[in-house]
mmCIF file of the N, C-alpha and C atoms, coordinates in Angstrom:
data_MODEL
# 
_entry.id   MODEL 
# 
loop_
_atom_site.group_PDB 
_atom_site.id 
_atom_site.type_symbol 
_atom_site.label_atom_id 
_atom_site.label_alt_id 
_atom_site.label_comp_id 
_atom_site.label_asym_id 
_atom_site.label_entity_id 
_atom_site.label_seq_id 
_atom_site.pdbx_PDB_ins_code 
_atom_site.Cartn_x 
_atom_site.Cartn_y 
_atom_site.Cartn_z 
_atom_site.occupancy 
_atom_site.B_iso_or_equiv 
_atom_site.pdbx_formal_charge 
_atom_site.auth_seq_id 
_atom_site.auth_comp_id 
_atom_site.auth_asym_id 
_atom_site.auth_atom_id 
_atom_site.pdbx_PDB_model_num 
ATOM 1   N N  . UNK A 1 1  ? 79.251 -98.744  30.192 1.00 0.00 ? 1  UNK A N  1 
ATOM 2   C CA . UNK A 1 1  ? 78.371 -98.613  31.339 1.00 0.00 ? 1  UNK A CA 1 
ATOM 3   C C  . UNK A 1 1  ? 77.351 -97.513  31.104 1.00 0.00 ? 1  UNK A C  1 
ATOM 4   N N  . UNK A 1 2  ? 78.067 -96.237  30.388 1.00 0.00 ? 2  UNK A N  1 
ATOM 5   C CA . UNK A 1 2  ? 76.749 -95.194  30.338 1.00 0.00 ? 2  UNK A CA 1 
ATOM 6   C C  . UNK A 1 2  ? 75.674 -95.508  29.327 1.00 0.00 ? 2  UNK A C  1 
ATOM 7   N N  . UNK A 1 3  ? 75.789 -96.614  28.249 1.00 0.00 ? 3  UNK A N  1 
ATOM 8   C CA . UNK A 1 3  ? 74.942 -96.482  27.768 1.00 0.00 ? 3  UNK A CA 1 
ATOM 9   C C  . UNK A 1 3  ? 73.543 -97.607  28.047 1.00 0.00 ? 3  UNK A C  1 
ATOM 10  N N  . UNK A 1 4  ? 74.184 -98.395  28.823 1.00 0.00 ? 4  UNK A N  1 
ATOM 11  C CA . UNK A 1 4  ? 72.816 -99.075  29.661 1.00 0.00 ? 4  UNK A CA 1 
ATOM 12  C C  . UNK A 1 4  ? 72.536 -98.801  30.442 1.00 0.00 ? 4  UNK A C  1 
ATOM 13  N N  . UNK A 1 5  ? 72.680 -97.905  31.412 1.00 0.00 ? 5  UNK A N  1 
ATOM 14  C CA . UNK A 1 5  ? 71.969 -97.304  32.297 1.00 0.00 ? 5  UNK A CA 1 
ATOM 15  C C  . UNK A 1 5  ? 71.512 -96.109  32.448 1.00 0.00 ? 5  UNK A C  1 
ATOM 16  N N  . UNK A 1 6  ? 71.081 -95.333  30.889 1.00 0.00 ? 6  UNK A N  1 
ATOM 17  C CA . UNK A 1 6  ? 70.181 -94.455  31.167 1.00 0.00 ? 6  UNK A CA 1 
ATOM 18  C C  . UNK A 1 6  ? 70.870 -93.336  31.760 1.00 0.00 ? 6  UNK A C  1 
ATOM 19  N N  . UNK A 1 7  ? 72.208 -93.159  31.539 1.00 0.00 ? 7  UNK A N  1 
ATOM 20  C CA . UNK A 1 7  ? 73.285 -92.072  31.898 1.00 0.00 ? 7  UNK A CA 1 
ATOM 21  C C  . UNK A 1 7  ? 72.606 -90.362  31.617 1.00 0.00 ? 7  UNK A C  1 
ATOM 22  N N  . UNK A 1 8  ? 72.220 -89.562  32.126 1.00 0.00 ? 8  UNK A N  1 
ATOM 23  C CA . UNK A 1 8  ? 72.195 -88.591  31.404 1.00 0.00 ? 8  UNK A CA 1 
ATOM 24  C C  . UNK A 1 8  ? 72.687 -87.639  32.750 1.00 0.00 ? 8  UNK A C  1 
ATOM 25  N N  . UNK A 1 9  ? 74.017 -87.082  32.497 1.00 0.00 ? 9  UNK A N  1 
ATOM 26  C CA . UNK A 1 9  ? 74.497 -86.042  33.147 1.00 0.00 ? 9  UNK A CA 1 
ATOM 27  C C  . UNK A 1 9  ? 73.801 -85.210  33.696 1.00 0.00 ? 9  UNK A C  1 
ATOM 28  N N  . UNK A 1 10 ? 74.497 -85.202  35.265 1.00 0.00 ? 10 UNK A N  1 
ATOM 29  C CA . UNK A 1 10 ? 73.335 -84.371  36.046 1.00 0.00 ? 10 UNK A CA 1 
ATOM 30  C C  . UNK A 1 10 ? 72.488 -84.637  36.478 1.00 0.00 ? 10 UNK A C  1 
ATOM 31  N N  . UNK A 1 11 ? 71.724 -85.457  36.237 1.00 0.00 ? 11 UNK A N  1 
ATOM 32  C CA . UNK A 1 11 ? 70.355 -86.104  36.635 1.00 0.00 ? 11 UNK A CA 1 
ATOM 33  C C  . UNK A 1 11 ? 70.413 -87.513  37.053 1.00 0.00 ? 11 UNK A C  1 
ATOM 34  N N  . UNK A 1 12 ? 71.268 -88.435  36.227 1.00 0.00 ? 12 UNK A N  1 
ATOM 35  C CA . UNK A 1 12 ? 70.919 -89.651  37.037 1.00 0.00 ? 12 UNK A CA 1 
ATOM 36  C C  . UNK A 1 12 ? 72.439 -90.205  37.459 1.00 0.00 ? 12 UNK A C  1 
ATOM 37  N N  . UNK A 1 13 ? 72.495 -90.765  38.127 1.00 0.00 ? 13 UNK A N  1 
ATOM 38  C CA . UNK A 1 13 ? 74.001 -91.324  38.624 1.00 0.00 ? 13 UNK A CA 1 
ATOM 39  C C  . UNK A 1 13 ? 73.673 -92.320  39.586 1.00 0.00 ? 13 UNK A C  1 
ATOM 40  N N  . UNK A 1 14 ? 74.978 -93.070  39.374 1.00 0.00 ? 14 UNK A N  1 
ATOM 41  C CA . UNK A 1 14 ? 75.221 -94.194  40.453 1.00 0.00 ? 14 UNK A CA 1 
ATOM 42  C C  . UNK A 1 14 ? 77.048 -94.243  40.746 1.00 0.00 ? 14 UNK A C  1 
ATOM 43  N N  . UNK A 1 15 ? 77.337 -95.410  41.287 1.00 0.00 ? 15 UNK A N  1 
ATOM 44  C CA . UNK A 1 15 ? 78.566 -95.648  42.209 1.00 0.00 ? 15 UNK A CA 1 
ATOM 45  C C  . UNK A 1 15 ? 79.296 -95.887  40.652 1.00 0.00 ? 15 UNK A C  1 
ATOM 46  N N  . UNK A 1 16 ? 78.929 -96.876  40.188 1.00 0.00 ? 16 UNK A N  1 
ATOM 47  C CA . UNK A 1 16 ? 80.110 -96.984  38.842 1.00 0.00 ? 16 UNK A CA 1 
ATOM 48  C C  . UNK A 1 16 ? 80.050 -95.904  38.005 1.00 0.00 ? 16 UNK A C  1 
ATOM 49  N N  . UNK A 1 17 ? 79.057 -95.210  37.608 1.00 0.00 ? 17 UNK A N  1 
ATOM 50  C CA . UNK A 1 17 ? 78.770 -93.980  36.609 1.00 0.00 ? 17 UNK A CA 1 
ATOM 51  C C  . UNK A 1 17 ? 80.028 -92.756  37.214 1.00 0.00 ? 17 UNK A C  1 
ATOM 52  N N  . UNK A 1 18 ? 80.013 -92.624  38.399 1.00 0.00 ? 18 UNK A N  1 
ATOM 53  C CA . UNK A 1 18 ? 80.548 -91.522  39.090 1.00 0.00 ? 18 UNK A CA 1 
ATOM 54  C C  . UNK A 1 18 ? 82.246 -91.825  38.933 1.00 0.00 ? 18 UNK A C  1 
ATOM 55  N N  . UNK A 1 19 ? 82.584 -93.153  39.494 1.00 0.00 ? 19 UNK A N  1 
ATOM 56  C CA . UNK A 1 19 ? 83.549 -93.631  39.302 1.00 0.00 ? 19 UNK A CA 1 
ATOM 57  C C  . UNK A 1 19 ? 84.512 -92.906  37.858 1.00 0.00 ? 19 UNK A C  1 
ATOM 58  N N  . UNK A 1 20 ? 83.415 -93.594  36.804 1.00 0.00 ? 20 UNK A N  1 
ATOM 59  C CA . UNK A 1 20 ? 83.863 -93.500  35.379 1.00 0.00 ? 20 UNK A CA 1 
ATOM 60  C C  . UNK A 1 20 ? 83.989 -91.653  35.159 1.00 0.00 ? 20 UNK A C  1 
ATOM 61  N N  . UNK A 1 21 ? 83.569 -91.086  35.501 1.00 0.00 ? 21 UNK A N  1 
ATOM 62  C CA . UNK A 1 21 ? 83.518 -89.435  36.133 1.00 0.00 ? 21 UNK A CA 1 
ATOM 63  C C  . UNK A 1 21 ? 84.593 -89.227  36.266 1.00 0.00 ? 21 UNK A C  1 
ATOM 64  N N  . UNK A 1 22 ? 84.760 -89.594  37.525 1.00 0.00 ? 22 UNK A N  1 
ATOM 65  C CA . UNK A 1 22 ? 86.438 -89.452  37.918 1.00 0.00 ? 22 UNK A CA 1 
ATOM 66  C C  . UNK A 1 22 ? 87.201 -89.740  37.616 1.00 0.00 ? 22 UNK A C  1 
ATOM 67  N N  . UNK A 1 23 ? 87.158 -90.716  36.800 1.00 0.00 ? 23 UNK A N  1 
ATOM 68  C CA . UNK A 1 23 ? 88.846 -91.242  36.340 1.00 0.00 ? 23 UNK A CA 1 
ATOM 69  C C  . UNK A 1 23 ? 88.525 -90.526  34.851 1.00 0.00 ? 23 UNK A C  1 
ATOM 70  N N  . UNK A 1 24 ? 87.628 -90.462  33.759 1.00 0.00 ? 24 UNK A N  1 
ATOM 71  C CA . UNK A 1 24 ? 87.683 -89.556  32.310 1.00 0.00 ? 24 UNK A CA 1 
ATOM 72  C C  . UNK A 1 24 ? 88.035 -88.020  32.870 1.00 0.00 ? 24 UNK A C  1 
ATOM 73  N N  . UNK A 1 25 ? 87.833 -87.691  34.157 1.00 0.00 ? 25 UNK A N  1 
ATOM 74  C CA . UNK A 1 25 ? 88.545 -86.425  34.872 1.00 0.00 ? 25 UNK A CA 1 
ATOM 75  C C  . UNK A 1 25 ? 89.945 -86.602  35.103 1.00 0.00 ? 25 UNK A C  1 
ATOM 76  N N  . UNK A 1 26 ? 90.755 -87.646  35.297 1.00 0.00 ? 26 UNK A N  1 
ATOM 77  C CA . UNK A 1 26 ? 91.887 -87.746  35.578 1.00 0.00 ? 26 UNK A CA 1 
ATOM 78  C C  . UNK A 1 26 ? 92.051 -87.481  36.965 1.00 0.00 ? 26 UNK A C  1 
ATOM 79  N N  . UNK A 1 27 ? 90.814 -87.827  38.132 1.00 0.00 ? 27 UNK A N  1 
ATOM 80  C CA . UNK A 1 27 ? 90.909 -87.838  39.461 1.00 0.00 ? 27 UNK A CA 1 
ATOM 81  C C  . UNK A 1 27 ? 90.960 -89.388  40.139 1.00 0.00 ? 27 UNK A C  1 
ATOM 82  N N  . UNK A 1 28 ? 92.024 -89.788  39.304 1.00 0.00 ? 28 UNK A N  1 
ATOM 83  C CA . UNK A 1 28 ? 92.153 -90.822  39.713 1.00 0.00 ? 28 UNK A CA 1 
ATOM 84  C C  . UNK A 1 28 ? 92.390 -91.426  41.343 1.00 0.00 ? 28 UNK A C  1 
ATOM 85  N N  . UNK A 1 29 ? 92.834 -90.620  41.888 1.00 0.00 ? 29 UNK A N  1 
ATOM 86  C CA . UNK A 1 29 ? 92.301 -90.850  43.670 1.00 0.00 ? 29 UNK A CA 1 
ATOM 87  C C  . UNK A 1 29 ? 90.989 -90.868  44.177 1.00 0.00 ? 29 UNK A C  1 
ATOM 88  N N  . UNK A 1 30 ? 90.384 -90.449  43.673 1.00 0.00 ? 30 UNK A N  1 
ATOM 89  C CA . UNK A 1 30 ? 89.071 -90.273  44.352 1.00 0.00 ? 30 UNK A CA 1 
ATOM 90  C C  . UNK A 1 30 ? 88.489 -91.163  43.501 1.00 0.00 ? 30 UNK A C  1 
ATOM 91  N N  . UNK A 1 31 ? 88.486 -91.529  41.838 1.00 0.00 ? 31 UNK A N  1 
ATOM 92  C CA . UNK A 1 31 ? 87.836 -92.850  41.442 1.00 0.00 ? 31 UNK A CA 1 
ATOM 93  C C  . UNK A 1 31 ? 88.351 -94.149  42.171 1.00 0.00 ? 31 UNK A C  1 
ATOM 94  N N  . UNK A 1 32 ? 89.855 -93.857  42.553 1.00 0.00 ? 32 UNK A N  1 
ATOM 95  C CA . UNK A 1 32 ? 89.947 -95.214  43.348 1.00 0.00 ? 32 UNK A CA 1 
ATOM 96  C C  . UNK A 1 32 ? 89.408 -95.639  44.818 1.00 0.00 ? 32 UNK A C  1 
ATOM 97  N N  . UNK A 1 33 ? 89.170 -94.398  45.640 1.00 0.00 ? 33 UNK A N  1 
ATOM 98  C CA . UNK A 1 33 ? 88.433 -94.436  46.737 1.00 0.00 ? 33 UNK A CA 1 
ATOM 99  C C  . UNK A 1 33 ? 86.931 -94.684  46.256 1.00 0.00 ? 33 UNK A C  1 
ATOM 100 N N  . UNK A 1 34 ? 86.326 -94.094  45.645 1.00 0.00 ? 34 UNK A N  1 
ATOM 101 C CA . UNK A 1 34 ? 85.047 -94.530  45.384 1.00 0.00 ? 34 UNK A CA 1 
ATOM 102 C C  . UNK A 1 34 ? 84.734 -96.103  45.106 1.00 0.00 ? 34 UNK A C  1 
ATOM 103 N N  . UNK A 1 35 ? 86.290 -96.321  43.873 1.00 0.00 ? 35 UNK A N  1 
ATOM 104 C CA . UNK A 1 35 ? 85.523 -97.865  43.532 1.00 0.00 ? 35 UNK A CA 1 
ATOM 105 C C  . UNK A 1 35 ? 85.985 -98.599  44.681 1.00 0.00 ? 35 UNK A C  1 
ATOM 106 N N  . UNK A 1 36 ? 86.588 -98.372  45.637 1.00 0.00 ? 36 UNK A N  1 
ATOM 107 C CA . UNK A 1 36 ? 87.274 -99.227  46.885 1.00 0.00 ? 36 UNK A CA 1 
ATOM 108 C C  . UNK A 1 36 ? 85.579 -99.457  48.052 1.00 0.00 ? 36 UNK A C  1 
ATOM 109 N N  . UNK A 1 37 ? 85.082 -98.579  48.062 1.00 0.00 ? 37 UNK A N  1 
ATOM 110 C CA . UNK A 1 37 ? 83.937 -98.375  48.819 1.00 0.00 ? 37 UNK A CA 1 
ATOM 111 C C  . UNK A 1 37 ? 82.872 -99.194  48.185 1.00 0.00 ? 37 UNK A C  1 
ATOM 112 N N  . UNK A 1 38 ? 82.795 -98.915  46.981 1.00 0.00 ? 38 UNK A N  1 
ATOM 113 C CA . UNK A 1 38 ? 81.954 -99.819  46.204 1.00 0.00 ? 38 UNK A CA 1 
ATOM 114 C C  . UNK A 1 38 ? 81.851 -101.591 46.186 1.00 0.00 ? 38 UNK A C  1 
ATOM 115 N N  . UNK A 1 39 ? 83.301 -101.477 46.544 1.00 0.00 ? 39 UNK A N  1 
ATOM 116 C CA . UNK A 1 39 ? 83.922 -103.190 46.750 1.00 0.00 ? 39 UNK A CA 1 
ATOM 117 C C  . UNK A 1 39 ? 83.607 -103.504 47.950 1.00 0.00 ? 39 UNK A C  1 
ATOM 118 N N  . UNK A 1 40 ? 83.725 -102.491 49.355 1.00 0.00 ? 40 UNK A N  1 
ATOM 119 C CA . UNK A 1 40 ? 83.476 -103.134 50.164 1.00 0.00 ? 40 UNK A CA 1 
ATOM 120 C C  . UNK A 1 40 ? 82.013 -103.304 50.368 1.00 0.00 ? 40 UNK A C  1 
ATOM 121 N N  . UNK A 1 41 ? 81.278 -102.243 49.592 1.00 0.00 ? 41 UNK A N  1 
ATOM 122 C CA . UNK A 1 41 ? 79.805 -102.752 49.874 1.00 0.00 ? 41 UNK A CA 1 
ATOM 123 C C  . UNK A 1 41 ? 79.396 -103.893 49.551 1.00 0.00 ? 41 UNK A C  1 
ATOM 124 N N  . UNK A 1 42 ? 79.899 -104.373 48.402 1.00 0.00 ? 42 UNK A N  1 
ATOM 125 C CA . UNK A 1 42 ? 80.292 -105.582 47.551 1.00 0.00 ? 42 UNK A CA 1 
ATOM 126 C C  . UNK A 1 42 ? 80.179 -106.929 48.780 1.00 0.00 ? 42 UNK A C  1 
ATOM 127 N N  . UNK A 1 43 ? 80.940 -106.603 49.831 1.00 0.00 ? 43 UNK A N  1 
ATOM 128 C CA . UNK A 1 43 ? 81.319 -107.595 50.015 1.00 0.00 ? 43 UNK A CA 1 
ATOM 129 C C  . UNK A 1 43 ? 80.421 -107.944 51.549 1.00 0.00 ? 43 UNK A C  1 
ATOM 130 N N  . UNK A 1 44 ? 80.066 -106.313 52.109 1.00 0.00 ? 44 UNK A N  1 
ATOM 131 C CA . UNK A 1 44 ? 79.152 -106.384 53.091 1.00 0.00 ? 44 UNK A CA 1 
ATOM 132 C C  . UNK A 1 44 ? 77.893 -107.300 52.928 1.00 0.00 ? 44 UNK A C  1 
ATOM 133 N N  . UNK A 1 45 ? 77.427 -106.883 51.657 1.00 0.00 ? 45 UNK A N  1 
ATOM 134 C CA . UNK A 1 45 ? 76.222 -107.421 50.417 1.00 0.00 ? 45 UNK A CA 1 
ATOM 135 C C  . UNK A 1 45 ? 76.407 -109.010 50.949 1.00 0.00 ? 45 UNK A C  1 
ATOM 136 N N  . UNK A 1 46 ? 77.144 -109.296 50.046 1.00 0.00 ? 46 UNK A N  1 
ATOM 137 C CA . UNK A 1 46 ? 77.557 -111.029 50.039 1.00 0.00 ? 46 UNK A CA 1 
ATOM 138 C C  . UNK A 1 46 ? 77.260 -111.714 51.564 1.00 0.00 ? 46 UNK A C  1 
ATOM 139 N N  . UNK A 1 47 ? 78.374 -110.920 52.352 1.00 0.00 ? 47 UNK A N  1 
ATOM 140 C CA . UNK A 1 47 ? 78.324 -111.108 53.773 1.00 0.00 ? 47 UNK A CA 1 
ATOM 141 C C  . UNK A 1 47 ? 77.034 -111.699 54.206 1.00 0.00 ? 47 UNK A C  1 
ATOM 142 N N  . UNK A 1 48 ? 76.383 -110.657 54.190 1.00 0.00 ? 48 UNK A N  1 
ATOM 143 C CA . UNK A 1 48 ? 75.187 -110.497 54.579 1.00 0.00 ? 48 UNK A CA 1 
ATOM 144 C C  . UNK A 1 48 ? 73.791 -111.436 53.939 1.00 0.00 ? 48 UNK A C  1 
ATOM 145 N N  . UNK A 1 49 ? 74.175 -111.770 52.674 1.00 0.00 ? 49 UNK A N  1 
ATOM 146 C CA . UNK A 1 49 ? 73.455 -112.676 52.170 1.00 0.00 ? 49 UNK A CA 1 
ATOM 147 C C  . UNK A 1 49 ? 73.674 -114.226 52.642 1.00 0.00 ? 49 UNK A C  1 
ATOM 148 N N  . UNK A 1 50 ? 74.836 -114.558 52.468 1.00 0.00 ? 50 UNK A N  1 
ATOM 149 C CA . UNK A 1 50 ? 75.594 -115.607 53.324 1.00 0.00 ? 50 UNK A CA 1 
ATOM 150 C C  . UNK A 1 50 ? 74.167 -115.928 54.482 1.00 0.00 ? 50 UNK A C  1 
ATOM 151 N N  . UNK A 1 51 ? 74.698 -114.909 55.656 1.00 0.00 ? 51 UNK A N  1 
ATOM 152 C CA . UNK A 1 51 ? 74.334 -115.557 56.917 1.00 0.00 ? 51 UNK A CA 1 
ATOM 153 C C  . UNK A 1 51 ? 72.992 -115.468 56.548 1.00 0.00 ? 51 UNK A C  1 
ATOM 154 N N  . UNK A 1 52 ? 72.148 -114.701 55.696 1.00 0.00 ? 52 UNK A N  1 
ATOM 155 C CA . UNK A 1 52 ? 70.638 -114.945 55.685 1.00 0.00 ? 52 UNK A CA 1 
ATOM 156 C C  . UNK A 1 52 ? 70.728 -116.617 55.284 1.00 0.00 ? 52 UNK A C  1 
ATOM 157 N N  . UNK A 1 53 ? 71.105 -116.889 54.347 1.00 0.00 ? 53 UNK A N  1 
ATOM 158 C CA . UNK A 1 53 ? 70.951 -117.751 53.463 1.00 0.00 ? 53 UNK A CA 1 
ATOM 159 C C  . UNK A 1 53 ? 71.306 -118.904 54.696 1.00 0.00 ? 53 UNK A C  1 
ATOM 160 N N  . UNK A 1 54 ? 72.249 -118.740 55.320 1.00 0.00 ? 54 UNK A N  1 
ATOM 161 C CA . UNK A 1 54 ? 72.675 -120.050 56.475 1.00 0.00 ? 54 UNK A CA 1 
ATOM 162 C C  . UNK A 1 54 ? 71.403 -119.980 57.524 1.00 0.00 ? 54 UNK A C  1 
ATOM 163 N N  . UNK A 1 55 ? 71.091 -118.812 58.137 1.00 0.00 ? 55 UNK A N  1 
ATOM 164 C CA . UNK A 1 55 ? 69.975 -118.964 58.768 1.00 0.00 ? 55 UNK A CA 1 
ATOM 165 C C  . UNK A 1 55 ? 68.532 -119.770 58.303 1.00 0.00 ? 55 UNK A C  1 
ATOM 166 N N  . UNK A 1 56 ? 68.463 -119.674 56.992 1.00 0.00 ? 56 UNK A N  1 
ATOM 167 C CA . UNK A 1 56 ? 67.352 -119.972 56.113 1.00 0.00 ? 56 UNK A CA 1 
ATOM 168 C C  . UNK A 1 56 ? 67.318 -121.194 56.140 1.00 0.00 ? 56 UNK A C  1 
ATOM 169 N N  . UNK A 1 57 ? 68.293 -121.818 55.614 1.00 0.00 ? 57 UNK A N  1 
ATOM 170 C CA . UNK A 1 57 ? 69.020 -123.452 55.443 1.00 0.00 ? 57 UNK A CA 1 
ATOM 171 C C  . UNK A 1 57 ? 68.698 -124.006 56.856 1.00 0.00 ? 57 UNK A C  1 
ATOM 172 N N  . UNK A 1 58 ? 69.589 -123.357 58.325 1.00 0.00 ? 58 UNK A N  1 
ATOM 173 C CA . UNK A 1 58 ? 69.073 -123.883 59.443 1.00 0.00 ? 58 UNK A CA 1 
ATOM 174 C C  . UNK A 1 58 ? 67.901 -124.608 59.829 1.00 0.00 ? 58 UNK A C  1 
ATOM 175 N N  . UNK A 1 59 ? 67.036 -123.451 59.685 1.00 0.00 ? 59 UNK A N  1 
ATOM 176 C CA . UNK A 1 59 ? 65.459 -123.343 60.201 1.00 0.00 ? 59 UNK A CA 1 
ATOM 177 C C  . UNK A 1 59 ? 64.209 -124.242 59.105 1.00 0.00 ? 59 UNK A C  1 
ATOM 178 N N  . UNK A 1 60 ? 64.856 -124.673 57.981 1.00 0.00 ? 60 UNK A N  1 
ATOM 179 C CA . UNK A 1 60 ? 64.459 -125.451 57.163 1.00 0.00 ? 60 UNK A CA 1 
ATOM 180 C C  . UNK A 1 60 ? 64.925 -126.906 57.636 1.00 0.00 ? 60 UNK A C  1 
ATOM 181 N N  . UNK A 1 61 ? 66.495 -127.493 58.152 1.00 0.00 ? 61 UNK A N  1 
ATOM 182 C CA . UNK A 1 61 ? 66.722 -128.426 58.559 1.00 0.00 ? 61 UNK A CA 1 
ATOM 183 C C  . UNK A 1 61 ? 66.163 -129.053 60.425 1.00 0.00 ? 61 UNK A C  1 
ATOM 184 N N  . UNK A 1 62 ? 65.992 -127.530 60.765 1.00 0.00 ? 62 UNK A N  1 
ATOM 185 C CA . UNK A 1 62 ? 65.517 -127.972 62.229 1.00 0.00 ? 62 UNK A CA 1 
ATOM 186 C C  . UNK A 1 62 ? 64.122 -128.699 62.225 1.00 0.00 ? 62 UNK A C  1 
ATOM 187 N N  . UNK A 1 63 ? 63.961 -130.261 62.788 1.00 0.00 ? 63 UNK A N  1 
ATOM 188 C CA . UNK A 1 63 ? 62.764 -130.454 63.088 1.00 0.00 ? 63 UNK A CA 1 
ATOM 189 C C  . UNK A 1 63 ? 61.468 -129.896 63.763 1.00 0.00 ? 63 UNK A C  1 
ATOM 190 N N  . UNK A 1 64 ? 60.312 -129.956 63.583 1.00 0.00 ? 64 UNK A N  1 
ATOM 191 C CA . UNK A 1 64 ? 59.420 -129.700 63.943 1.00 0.00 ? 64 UNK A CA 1 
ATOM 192 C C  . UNK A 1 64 ? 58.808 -129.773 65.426 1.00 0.00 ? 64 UNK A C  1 
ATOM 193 N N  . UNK A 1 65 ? 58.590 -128.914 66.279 1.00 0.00 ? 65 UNK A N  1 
ATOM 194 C CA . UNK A 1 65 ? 58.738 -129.841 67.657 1.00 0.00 ? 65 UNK A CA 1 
ATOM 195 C C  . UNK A 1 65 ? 56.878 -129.443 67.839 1.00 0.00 ? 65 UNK A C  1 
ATOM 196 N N  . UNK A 1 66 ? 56.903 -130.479 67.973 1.00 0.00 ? 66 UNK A N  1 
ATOM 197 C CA . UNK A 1 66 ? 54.951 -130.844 68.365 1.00 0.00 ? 66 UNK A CA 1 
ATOM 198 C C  . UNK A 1 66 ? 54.853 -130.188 70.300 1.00 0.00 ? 66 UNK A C  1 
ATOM 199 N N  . UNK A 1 67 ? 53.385 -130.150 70.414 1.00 0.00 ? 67 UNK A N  1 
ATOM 200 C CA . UNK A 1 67 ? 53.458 -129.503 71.754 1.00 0.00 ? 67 UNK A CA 1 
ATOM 201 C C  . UNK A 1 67 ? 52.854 -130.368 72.783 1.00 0.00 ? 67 UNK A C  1 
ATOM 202 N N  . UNK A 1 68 ? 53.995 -130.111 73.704 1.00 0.00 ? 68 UNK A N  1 
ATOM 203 C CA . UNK A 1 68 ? 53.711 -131.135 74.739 1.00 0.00 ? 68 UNK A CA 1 
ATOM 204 C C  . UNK A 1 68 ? 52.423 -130.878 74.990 1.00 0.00 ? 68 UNK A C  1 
ATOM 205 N N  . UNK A 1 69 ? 52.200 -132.467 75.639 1.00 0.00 ? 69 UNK A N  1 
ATOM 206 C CA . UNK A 1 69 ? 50.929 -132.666 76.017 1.00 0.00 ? 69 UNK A CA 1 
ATOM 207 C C  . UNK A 1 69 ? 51.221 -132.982 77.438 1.00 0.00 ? 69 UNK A C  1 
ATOM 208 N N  . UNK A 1 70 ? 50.128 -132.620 78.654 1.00 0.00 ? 70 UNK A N  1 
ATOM 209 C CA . UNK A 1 70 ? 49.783 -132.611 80.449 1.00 0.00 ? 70 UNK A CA 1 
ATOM 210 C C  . UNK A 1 70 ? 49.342 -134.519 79.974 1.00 0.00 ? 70 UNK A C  1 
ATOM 211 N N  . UNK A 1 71 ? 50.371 -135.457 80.419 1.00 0.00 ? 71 UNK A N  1 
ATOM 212 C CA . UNK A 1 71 ? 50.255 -136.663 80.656 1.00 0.00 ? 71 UNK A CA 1 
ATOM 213 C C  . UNK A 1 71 ? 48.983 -136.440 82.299 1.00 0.00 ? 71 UNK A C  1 
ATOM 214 N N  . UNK A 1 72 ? 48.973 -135.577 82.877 1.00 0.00 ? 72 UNK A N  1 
ATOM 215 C CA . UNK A 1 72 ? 48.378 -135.709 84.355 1.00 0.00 ? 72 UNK A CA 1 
ATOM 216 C C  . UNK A 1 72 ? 46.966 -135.124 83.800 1.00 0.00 ? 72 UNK A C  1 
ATOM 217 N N  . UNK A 1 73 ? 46.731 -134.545 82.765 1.00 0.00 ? 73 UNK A N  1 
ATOM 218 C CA . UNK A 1 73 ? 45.367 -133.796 83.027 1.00 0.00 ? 73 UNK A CA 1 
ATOM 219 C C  . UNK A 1 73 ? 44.337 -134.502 82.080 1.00 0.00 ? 73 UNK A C  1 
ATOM 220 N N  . UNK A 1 74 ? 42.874 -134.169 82.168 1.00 0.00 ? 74 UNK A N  1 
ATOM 221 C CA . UNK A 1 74 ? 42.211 -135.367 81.919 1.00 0.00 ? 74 UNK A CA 1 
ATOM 222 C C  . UNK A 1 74 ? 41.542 -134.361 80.845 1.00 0.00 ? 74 UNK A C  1 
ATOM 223 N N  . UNK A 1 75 ? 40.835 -135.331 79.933 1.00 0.00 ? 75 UNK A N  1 
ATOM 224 C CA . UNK A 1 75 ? 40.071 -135.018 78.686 1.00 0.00 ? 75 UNK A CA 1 
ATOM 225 C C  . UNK A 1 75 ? 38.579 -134.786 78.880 1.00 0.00 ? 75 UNK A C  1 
# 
Protein backbone atom coordinates (compact mmCIF):
# COMPACT_ATOMS: atom_id res chain seq x y z
CA UNK A 1 0.00 0.00 0.00
CA UNK A 2 2.83 2.57 0.86
CA UNK A 3 4.34 2.34 -2.17
CA UNK A 4 1.46 3.44 -4.46
CA UNK A 5 0.31 6.00 -2.75
CA UNK A 6 2.93 8.36 -2.42
CA UNK A 7 3.47 7.41 1.41
CA UNK A 8 5.88 9.79 2.85
CA UNK A 9 5.72 9.94 6.69
CA UNK A 10 4.31 12.80 8.25
CA UNK A 11 3.03 14.48 5.47
CA UNK A 12 0.69 12.44 3.61
CA UNK A 13 -1.73 9.83 5.07
CA UNK A 14 -4.92 8.17 4.65
CA UNK A 15 -7.37 5.52 6.49
CA UNK A 16 -5.42 2.36 5.20
CA UNK A 17 -1.82 4.03 5.47
CA UNK A 18 -2.61 4.82 9.22
CA UNK A 19 -4.13 1.52 9.78
CA UNK A 20 -0.83 -0.17 8.48
CA UNK A 21 0.83 2.40 11.28
CA UNK A 22 -0.83 0.81 13.82
CA UNK A 23 -0.66 -2.56 13.49
CA UNK A 24 3.69 -2.38 12.26
CA UNK A 25 3.26 -0.50 15.93
CA UNK A 26 1.74 -3.49 17.42
CA UNK A 27 -1.47 -1.27 18.32
CA UNK A 28 -3.41 -3.62 17.21
CA UNK A 29 -6.72 -2.21 18.88
CA UNK A 30 -6.77 0.85 17.52
CA UNK A 31 -5.72 -0.59 13.85
CA UNK A 32 -8.74 -2.67 14.36
CA UNK A 33 -11.03 0.20 15.30
CA UNK A 34 -9.76 2.27 12.57
CA UNK A 35 -10.11 -0.47 9.90
CA UNK A 36 -13.75 -1.21 11.44
CA UNK A 37 -14.68 2.55 10.70
CA UNK A 38 -13.20 2.37 7.44
CA UNK A 39 -15.64 -0.62 6.64
CA UNK A 40 -18.42 1.07 7.78
CA UNK A 41 -17.75 4.01 5.62
CA UNK A 42 -17.43 1.32 3.10
CA UNK A 43 -20.65 0.48 3.39
CA UNK A 44 -22.40 3.96 4.08
CA UNK A 45 -20.59 4.69 0.48
CA UNK A 46 -22.36 1.71 -1.25
CA UNK A 47 -25.55 2.52 0.69
CA UNK A 48 -25.69 5.58 -0.54
CA UNK A 49 -24.81 4.91 -4.05
CA UNK A 50 -27.52 2.24 -4.20
CA UNK A 51 -30.39 4.64 -3.51
CA UNK A 52 -28.82 7.34 -5.91
CA UNK A 53 -28.55 4.85 -8.48
CA UNK A 54 -32.43 3.53 -7.72
CA UNK A 55 -33.57 7.06 -7.76
CA UNK A 56 -31.78 7.57 -11.15
CA UNK A 57 -33.25 4.29 -12.70
CA UNK A 58 -36.81 5.58 -11.34
CA UNK A 59 -36.93 8.95 -12.93
CA UNK A 60 -35.53 7.51 -16.19
CA UNK A 61 -38.47 4.81 -16.20
CA UNK A 62 -41.19 7.40 -15.17
CA UNK A 63 -43.12 8.64 -18.20
CA UNK A 64 -43.22 11.94 -19.45
CA UNK A 65 -46.34 13.84 -18.47
CA UNK A 66 -47.26 16.56 -21.22
CA UNK A 67 -49.24 19.70 -19.89
CA UNK A 68 -52.63 19.85 -19.62
CA UNK A 69 -54.38 21.75 -21.87
CA UNK A 70 -57.96 24.38 -20.76
CA UNK A 71 -60.41 22.09 -23.08
CA UNK A 72 -62.84 25.45 -22.13
CA UNK A 73 -60.50 28.23 -23.27
CA UNK A 74 -60.27 29.47 -26.74
CA UNK A 75 -57.27 30.06 -29.16
Amino acid sequence: MSVVSGHIRGQTNSMPLHIEILYNEYQFAAAFAVASLLAALALVDAGAQYLVEQRVHAQMRAPLIEPQTNPGARR
